[in-house]
N, C-alpha and C positions, 0 to 999 in steps of 0.2 A: 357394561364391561368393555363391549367396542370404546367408548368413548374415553375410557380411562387408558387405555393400550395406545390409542392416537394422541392420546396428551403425555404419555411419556415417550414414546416416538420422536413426537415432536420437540419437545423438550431435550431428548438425544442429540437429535439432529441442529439441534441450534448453537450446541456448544462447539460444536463443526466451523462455525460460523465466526471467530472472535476476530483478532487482531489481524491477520491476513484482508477482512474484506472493510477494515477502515482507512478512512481517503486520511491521509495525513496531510497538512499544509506545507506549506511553502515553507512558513517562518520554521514548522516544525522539523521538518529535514535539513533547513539548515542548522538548526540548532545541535540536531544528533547527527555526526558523522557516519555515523555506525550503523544506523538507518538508515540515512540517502547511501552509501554504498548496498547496502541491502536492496533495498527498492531496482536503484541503477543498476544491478545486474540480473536481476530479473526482468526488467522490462529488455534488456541486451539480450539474454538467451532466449527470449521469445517475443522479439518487435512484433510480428505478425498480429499474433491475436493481445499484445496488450501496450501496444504504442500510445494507443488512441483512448488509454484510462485515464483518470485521475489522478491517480497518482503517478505515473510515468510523467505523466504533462508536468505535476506538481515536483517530480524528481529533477528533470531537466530543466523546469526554471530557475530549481536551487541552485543546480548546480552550476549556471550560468551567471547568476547572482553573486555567487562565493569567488568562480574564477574573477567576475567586476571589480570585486574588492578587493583582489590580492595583487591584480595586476597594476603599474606604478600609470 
């Protein structure tokens, strides 16, 4: 019974877990605007603890990328 109680626990707690803790790509942030401003302002209102993720690194290459391409 313990082991059935921990497997739905567990099971709870992973749906916790979705779209928030996947790394999105480069090409994929450029693609959706609506994401990389999403992304880009959360890694802005808290540099501190999440500058140095994945996806902040992966937000700010898009978006250095997109500015490359529009400027003449």
């Amino acid at each position: 019974m313990k082991h059935l109680l921990l497997g739905f626990a567990a099971l709870a707690l992973s749906g916790c877990f979705g779209e928030e803790d996947k790394i999105h790509t480069v090409d994929e942030l450029m693609a959706d605007q609506a994401l990389l401003a999403k992304v880009t302002s959360e890694c802005r209102n808290n540099p501190g603890a999440l500058r140095q993720t994945p996806n902040c690194q992966n937000a700010e290459a898009a978006h250095w990328k997109l500015w490359l391409r529009t400027t003449p």
